[in-house]
Gaussian input, Z-matrix of N, CA and C with variables (Angstrom, degrees):
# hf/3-21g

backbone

0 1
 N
 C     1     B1
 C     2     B2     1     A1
 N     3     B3     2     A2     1     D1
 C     4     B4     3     A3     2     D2
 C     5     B5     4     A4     3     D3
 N     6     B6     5     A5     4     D4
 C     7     B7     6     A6     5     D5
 C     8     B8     7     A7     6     D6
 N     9     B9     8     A8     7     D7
 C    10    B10     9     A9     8     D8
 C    11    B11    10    A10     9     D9
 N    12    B12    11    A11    10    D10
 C    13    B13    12    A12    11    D11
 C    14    B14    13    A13    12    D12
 N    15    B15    14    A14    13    D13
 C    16    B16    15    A15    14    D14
 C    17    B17    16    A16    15    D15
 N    18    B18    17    A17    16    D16
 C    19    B19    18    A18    17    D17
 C    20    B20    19    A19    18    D18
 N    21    B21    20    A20    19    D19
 C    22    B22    21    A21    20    D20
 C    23    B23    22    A22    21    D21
 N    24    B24    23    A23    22    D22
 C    25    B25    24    A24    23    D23
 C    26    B26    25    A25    24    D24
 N    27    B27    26    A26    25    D25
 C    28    B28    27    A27    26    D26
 C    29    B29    28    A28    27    D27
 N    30    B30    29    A29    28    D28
 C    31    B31    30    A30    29    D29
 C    32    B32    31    A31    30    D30
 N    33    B33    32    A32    31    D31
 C    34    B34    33    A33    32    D32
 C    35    B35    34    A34    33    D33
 N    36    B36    35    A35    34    D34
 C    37    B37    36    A36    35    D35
 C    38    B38    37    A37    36    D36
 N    39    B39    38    A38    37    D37
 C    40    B40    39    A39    38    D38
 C    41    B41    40    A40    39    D39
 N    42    B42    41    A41    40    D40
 C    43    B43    42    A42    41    D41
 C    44    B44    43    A43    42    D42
 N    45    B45    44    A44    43    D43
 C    46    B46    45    A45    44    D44
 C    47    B47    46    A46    45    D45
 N    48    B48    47    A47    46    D46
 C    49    B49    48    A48    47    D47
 C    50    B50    49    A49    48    D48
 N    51    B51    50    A50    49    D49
 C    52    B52    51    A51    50    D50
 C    53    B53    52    A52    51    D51
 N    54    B54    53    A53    52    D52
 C    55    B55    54    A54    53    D53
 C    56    B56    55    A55    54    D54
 N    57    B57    56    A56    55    D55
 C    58    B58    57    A57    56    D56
 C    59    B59    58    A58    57    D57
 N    60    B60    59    A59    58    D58
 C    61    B61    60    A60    59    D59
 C    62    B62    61    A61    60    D60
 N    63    B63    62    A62    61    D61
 C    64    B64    63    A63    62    D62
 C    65    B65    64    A64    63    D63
 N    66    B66    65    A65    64    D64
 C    67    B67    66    A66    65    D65
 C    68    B68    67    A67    66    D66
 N    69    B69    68    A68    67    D67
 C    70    B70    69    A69    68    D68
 C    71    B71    70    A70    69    D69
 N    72    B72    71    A71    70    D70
 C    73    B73    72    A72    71    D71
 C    74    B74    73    A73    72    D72
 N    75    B75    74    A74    73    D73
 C    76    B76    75    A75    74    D74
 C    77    B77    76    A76    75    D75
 N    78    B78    77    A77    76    D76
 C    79    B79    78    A78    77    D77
 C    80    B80    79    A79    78    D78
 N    81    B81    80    A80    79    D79
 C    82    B82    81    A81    80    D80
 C    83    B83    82    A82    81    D81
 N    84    B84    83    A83    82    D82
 C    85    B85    84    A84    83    D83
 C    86    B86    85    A85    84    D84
 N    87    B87    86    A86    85    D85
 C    88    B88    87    A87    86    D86
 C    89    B89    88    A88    87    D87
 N    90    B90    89    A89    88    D88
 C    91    B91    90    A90    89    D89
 C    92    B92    91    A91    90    D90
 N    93    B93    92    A92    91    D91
 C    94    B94    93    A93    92    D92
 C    95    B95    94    A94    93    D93
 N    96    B96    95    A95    94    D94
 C    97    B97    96    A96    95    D95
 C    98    B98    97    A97    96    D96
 N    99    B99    98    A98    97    D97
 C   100   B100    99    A99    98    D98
 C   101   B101   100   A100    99    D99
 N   102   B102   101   A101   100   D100
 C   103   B103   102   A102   101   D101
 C   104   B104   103   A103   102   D102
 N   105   B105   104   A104   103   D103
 C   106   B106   105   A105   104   D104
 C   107   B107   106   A106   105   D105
 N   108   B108   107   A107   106   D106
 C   109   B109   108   A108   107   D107
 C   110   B110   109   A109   108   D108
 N   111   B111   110   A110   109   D109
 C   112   B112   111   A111   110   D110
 C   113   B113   112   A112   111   D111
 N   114   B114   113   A113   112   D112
 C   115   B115   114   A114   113   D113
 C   116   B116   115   A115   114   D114
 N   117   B117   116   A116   115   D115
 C   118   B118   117   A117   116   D116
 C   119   B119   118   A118   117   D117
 N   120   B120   119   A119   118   D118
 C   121   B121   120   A120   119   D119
 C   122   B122   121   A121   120   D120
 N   123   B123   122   A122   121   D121
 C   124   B124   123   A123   122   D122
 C   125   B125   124   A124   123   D123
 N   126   B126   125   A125   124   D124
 C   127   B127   126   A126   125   D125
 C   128   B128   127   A127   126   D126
 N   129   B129   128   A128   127   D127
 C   130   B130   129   A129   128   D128
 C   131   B131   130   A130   129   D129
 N   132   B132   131   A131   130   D130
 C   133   B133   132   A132   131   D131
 C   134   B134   133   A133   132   D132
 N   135   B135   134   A134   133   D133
 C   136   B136   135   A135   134   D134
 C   137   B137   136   A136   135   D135
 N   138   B138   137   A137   136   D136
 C   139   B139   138   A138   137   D137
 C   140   B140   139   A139   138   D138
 N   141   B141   140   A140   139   D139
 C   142   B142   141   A141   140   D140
 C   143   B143   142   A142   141   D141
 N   144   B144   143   A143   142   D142
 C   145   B145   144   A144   143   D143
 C   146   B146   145   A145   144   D144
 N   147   B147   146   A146   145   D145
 C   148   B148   147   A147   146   D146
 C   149   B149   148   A148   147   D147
 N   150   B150   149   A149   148   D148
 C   151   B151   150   A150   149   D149
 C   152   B152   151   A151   150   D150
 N   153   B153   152   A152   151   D151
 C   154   B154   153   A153   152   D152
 C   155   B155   154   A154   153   D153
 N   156   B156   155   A155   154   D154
 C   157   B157   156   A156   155   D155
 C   158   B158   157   A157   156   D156
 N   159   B159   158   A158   157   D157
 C   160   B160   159   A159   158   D158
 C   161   B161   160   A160   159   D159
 N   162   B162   161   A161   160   D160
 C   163   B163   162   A162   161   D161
 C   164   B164   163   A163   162   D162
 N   165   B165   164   A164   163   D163
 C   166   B166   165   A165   164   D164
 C   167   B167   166   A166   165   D165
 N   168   B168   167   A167   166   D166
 C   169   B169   168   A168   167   D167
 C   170   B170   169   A169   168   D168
 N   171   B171   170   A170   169   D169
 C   172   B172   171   A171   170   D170
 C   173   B173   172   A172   171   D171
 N   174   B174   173   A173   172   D172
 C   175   B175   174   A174   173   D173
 C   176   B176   175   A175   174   D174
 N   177   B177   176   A176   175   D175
 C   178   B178   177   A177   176   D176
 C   179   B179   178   A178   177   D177
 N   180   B180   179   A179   178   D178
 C   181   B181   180   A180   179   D179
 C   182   B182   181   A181   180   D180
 N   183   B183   182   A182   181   D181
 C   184   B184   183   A183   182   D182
 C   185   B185   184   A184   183   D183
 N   186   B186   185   A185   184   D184
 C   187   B187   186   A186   185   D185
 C   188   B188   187   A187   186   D186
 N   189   B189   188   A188   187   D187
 C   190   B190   189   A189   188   D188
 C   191   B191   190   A190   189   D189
 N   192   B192   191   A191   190   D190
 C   193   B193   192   A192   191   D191
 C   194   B194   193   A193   192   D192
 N   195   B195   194   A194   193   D193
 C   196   B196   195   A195   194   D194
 C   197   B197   196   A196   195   D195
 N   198   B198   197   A197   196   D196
 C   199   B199   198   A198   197   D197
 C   200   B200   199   A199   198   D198
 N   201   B201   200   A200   199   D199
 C   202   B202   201   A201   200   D200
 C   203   B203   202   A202   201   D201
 N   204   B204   203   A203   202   D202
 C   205   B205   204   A204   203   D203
 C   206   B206   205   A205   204   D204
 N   207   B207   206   A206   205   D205
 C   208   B208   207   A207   206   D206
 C   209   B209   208   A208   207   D207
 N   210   B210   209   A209   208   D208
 C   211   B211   210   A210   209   D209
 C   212   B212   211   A211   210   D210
 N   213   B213   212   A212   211   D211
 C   214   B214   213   A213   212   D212
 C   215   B215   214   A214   213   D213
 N   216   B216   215   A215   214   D214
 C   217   B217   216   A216   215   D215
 C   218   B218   217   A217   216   D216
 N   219   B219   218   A218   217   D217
 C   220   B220   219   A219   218   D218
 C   221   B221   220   A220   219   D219
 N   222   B222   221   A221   220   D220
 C   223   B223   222   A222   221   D221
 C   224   B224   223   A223   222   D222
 N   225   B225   224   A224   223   D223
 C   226   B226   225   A225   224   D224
 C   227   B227   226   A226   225   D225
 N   228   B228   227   A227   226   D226
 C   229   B229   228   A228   227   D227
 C   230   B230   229   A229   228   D228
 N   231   B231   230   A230   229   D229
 C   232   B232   231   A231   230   D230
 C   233   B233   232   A232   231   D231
 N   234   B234   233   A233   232   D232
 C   235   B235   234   A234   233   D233
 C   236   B236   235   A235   234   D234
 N   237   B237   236   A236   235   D235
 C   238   B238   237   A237   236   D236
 C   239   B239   238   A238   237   D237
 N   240   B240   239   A239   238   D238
 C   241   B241   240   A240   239   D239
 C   242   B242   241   A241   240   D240
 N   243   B243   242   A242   241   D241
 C   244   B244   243   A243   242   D242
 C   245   B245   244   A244   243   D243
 N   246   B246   245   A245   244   D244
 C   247   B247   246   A246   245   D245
 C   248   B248   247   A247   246   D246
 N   249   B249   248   A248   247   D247
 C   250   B250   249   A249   248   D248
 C   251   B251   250   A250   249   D249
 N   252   B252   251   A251   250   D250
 C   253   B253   252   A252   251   D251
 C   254   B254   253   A253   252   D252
 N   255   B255   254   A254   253   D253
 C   256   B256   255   A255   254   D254
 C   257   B257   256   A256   255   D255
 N   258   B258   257   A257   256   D256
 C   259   B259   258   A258   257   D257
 C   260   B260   259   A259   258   D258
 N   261   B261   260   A260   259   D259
 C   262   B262   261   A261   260   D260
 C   263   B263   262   A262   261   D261
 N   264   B264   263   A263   262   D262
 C   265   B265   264   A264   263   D263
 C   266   B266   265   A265   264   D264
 N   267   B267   266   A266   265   D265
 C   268   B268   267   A267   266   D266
 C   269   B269   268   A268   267   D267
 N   270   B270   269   A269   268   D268
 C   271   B271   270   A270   269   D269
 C   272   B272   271   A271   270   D270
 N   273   B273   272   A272   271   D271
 C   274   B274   273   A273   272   D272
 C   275   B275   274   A274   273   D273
 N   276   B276   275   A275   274   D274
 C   277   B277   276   A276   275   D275
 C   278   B278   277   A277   276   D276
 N   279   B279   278   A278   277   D277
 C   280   B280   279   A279   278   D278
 C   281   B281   280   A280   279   D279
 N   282   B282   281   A281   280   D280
 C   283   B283   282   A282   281   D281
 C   284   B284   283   A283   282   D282
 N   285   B285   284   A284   283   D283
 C   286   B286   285   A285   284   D284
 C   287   B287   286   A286   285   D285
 N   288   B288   287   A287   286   D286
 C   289   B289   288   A288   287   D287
 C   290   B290   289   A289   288   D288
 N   291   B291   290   A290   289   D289
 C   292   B292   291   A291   290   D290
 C   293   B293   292   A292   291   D291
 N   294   B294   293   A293   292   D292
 C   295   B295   294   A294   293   D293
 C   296   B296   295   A295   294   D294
 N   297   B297   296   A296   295   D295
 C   298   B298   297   A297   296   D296
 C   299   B299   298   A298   297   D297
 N   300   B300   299   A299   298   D298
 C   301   B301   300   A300   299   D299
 C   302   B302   301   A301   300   D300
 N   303   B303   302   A302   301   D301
 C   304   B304   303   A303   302   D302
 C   305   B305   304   A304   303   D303
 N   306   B306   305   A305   304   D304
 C   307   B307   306   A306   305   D305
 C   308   B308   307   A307   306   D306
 N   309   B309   308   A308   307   D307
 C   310   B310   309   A309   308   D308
 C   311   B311   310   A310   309   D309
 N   312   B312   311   A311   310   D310
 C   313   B313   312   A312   311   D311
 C   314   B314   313   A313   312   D312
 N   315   B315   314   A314   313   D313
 C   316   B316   315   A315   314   D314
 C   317   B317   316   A316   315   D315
 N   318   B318   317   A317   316   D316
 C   319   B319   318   A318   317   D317
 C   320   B320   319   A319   318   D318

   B1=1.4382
   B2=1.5283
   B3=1.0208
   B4=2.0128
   B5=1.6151
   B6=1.1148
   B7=1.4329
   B8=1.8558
   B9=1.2306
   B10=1.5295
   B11=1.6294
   B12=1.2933
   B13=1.7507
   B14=1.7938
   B15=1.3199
   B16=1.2001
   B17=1.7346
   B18=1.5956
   B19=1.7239
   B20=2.1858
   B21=1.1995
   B22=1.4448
   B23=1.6391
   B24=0.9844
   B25=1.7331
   B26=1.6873
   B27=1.1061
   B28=1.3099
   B29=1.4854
   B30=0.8784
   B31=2.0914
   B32=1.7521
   B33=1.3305
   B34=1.4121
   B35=1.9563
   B36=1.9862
   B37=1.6092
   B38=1.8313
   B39=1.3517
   B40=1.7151
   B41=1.2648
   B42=1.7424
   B43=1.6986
   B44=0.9481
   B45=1.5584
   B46=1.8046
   B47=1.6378
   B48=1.9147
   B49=1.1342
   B50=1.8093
   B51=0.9073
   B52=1.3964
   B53=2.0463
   B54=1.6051
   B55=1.5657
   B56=1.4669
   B57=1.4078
   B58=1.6144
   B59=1.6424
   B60=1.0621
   B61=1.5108
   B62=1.8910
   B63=1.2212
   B64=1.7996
   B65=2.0812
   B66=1.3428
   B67=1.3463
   B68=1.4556
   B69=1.2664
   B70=1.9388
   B71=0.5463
   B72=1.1756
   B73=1.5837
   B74=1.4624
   B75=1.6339
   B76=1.1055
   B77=1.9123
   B78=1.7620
   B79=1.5156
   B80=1.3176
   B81=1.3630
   B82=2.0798
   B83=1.0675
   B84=1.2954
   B85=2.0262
   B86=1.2772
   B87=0.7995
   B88=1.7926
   B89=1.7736
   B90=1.7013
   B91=1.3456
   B92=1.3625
   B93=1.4654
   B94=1.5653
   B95=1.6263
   B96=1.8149
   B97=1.2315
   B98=2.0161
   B99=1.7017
   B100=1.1754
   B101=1.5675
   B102=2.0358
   B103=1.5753
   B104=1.5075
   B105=1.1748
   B106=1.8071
   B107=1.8870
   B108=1.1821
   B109=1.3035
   B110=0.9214
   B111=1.1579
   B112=1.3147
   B113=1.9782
   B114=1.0530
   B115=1.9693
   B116=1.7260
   B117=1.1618
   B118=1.6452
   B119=1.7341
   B120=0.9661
   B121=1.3517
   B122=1.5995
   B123=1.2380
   B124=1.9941
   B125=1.5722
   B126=1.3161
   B127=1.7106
   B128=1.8473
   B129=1.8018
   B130=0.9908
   B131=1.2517
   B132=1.5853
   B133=1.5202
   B134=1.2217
   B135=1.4554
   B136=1.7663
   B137=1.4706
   B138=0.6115
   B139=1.5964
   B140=1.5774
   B141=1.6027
   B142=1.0069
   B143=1.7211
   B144=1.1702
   B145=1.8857
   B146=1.3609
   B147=1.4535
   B148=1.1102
   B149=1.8040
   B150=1.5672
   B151=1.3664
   B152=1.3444
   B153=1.5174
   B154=1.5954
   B155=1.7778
   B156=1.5076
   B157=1.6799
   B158=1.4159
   B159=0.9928
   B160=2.0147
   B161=1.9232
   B162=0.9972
   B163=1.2989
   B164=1.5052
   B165=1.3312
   B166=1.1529
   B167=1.4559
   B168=1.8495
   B169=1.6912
   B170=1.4817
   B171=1.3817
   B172=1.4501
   B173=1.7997
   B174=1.5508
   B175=1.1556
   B176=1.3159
   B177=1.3533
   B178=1.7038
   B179=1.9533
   B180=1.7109
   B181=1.4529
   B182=1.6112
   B183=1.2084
   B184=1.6014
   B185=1.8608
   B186=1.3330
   B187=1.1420
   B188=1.8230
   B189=1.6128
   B190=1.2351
   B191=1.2213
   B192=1.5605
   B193=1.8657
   B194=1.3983
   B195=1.2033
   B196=1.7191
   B197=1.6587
   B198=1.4112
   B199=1.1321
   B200=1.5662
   B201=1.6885
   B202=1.6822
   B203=1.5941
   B204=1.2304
   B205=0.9639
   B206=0.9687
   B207=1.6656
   B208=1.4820
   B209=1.4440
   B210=1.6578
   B211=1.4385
   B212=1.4080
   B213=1.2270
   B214=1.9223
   B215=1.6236
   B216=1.9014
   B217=0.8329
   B218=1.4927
   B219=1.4128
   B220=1.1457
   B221=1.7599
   B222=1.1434
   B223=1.6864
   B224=1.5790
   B225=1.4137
   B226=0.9185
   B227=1.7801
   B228=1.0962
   B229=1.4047
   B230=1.4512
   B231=1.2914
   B232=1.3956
   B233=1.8245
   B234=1.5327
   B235=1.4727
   B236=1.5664
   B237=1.5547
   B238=1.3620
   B239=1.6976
   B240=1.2761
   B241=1.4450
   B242=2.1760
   B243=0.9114
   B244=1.6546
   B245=1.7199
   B246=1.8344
   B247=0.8884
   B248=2.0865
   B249=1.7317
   B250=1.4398
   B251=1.7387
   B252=1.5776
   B253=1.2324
   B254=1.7083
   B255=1.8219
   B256=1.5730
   B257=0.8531
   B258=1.1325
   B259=1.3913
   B260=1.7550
   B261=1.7188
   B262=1.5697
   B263=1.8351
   B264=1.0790
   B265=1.8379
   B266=1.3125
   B267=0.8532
   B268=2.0781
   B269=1.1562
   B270=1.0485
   B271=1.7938
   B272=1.4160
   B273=1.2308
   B274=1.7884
   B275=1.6592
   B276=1.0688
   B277=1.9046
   B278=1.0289
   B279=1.7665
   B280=1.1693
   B281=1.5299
   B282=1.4518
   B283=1.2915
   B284=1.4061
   B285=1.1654
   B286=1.3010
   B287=1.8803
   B288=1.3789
   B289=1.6853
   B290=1.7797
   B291=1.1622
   B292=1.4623
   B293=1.4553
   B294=1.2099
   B295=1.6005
   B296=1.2059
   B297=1.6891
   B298=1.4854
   B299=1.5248
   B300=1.3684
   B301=1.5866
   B302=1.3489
   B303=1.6524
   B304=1.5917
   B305=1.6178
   B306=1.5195
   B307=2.1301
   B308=1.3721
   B309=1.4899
   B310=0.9271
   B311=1.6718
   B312=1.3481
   B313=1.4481
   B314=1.4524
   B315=1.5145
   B316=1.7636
   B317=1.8759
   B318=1.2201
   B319=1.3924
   B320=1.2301
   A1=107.88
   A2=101.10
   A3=118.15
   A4=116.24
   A5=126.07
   A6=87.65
   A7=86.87
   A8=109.04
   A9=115.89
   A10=107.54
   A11=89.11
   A12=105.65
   A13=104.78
   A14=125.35
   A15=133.02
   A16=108.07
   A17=116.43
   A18=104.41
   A19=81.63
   A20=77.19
   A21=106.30
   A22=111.97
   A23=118.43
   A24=125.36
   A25=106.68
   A26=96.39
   A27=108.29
   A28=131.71
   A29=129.68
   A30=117.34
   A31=87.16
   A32=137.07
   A33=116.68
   A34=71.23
   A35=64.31
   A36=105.52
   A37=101.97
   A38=94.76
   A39=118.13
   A40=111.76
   A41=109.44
   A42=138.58
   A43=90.16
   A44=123.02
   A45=133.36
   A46=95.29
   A47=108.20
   A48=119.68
   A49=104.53
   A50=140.22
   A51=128.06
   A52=121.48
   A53=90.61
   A54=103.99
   A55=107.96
   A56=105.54
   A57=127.67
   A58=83.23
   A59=161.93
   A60=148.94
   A61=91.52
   A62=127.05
   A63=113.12
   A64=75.27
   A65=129.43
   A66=98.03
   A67=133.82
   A68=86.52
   A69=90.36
   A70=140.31
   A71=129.83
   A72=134.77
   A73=120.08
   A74=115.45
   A75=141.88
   A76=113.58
   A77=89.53
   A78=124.87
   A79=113.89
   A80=122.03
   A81=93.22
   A82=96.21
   A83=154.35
   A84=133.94
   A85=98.58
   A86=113.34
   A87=112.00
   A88=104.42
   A89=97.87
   A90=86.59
   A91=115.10
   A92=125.65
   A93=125.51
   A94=92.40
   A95=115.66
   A96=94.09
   A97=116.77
   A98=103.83
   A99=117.95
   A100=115.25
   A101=99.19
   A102=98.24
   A103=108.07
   A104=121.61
   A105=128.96
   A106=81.06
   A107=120.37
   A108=125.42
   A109=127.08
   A110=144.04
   A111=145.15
   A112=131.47
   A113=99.49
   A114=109.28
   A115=89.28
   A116=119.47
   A117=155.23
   A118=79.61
   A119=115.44
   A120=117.74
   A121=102.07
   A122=124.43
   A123=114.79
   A124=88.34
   A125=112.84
   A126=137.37
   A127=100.61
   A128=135.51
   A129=120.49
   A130=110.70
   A131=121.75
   A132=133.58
   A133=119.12
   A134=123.09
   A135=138.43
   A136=102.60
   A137=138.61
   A138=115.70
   A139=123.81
   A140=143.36
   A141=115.50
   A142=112.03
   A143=113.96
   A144=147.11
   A145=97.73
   A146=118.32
   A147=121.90
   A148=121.49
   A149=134.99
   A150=125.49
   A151=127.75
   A152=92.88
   A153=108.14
   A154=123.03
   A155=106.91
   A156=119.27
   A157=105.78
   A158=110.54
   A159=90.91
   A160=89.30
   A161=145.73
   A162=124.46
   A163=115.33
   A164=106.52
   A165=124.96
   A166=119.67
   A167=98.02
   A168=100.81
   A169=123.92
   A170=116.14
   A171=123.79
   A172=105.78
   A173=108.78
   A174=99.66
   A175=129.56
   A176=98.95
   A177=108.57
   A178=103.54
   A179=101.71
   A180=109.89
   A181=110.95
   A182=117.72
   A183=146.89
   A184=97.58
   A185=124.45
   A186=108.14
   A187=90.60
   A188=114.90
   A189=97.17
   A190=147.88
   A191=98.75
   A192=124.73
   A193=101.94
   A194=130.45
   A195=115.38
   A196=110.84
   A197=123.94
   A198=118.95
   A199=109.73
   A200=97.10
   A201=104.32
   A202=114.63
   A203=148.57
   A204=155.01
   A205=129.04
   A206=140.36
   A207=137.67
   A208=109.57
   A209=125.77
   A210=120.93
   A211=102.24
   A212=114.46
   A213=126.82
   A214=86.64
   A215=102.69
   A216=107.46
   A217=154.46
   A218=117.06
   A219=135.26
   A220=99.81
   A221=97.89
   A222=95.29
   A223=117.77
   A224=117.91
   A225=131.49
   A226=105.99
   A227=129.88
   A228=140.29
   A229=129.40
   A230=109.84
   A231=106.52
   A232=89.95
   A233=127.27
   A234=121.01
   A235=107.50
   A236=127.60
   A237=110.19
   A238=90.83
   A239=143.60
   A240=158.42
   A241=81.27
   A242=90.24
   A243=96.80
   A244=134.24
   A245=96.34
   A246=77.42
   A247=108.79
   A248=95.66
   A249=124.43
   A250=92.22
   A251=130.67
   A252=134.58
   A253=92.30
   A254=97.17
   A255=96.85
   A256=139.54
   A257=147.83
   A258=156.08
   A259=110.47
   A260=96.01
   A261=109.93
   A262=83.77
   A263=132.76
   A264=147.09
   A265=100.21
   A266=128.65
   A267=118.80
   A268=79.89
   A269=175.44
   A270=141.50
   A271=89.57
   A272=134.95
   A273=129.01
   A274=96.35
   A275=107.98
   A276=104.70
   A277=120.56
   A278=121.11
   A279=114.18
   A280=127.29
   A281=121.40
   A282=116.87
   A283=135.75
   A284=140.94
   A285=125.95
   A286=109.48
   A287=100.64
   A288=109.98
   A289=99.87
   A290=96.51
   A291=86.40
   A292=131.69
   A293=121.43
   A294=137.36
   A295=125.65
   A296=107.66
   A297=134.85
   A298=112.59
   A299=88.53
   A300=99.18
   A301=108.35
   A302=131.24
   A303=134.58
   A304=112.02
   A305=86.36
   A306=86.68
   A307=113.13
   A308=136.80
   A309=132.28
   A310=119.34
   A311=132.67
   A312=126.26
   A313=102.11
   A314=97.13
   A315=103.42
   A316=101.97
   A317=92.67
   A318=116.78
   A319=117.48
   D1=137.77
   D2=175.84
   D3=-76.32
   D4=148.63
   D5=162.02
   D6=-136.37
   D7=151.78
   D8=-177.13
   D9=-108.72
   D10=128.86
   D11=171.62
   D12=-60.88
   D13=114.61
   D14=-175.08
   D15=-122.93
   D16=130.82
   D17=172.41
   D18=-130.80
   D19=155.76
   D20=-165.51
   D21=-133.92
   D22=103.23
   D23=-164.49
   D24=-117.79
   D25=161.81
   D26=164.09
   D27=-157.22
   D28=105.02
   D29=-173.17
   D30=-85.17
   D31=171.80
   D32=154.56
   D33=-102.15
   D34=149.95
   D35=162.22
   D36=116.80
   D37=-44.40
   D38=-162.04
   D39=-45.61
   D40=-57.96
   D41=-146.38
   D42=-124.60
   D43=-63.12
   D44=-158.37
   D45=-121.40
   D46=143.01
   D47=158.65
   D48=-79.56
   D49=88.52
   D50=169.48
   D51=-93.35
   D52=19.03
   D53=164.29
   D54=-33.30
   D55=-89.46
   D56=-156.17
   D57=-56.89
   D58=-56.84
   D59=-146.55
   D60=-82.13
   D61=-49.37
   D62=-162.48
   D63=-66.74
   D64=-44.52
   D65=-164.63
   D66=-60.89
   D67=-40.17
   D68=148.71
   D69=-53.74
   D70=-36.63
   D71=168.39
   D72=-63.17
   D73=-55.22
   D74=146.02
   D75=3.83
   D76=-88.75
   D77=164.45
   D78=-62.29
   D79=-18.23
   D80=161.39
   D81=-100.49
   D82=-13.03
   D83=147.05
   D84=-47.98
   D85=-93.51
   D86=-157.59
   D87=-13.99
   D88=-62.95
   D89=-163.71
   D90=-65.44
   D91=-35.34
   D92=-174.92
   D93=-48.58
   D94=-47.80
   D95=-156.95
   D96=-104.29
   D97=34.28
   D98=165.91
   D99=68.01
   D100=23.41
   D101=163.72
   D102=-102.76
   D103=-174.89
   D104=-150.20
   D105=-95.79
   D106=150.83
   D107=157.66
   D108=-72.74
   D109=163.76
   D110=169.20
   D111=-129.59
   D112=138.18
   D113=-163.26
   D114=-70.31
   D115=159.64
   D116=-178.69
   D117=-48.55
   D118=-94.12
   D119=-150.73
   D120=-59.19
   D121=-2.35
   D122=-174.03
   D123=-90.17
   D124=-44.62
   D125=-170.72
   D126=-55.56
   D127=-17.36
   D128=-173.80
   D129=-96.45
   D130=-10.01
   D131=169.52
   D132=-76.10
   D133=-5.69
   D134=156.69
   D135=-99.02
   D136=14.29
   D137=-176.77
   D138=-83.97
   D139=-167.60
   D140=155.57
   D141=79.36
   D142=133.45
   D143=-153.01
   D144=24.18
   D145=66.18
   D146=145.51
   D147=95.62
   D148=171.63
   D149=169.02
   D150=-42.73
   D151=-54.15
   D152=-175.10
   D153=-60.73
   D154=-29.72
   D155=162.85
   D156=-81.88
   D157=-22.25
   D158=-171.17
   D159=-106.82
   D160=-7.54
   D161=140.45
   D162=-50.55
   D163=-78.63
   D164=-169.68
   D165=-16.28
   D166=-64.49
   D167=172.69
   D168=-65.47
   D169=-15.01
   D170=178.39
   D171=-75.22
   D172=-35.85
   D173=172.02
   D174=-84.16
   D175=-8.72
   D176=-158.02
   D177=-91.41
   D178=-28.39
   D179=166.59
   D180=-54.68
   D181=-57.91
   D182=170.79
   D183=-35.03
   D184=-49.57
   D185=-152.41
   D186=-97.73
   D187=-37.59
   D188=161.58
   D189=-7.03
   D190=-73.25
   D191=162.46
   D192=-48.74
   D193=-51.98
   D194=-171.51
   D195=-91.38
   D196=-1.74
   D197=158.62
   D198=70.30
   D199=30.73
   D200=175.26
   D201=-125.53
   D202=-167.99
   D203=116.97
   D204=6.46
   D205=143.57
   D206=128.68
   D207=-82.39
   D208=137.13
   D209=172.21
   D210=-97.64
   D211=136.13
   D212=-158.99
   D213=-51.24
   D214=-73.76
   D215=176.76
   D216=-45.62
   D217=-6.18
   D218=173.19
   D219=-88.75
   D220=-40.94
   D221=179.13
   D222=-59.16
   D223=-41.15
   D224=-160.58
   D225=-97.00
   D226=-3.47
   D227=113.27
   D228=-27.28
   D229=-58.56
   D230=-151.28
   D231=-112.48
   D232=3.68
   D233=150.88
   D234=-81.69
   D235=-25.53
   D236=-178.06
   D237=-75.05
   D238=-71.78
   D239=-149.34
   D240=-39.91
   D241=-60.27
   D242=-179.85
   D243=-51.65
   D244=-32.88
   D245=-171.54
   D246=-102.54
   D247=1.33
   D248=172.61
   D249=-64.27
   D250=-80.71
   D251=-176.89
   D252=-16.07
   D253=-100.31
   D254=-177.25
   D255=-38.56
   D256=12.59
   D257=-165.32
   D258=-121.38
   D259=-22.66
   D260=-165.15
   D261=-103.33
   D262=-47.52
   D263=-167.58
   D264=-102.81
   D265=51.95
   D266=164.94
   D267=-95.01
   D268=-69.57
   D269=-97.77
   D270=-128.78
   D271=-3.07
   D272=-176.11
   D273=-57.78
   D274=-63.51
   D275=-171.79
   D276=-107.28
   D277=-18.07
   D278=-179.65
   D279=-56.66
   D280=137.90
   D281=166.43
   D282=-132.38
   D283=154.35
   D284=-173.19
   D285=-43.05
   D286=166.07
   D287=173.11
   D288=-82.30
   D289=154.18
   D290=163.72
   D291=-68.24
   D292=138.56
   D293=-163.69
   D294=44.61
   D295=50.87
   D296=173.79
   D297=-90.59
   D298=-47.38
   D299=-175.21
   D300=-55.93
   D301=-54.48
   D302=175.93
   D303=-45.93
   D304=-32.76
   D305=-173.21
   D306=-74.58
   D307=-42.58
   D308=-165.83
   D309=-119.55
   D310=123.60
   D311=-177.23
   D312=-71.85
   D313=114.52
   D314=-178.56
   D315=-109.74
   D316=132.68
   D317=175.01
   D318=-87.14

């Protein structure tokens, strides 16, 4: 048996669209945790350093409007719930970028 040196990358956006999957993910926190969902394109103004920042600002817009608080801990709830979802649903919508598939022999 052979064994082949393999590296396997990903930026999202680059290789993989994984938009529509963080929005899902995204959108079943909110709702478990009774914030408003949000469409693909509201969802690209959170994105970026990670679960815990792109909750955060989704909640932190949310609390704006009610002119209350974020509780650390409630946040930090609903980035694990988030980042458990995605982790279980990345491949529901994600799809290659266009003309990824020709570039690379995927196994």
């Amino acid at each position: 048996m052979t064994q082949k040196f393999t590296v396997v990358f990903d930026l999202d956006g680059t290789l993989v669209d994984t938009a529509p999957d963080l929005m899902l993910a995204h959108n079943h926190v909110m709702k478990k945790f009774g914030y408003p969902t949000k469409s693909l394109d509201e969802l690209k103004n959170t994105v970026g350093q990670g679960a815990g920042a792109m909750i955060g600002r989704s909640i932190w817009s949310q609390a704006k409007k009610e002119l209350t608080s974020i509780n650390e801990k409630i946040k930090n709830e609903m980035t694990d719930e988030f980042i458990s979802y995605y982790g279980n649903n990345i491949l529901n919508e994600s799809t290659l970028m266009p003309g990824v598939k020709g570039f690379f022999k995927l196994v």
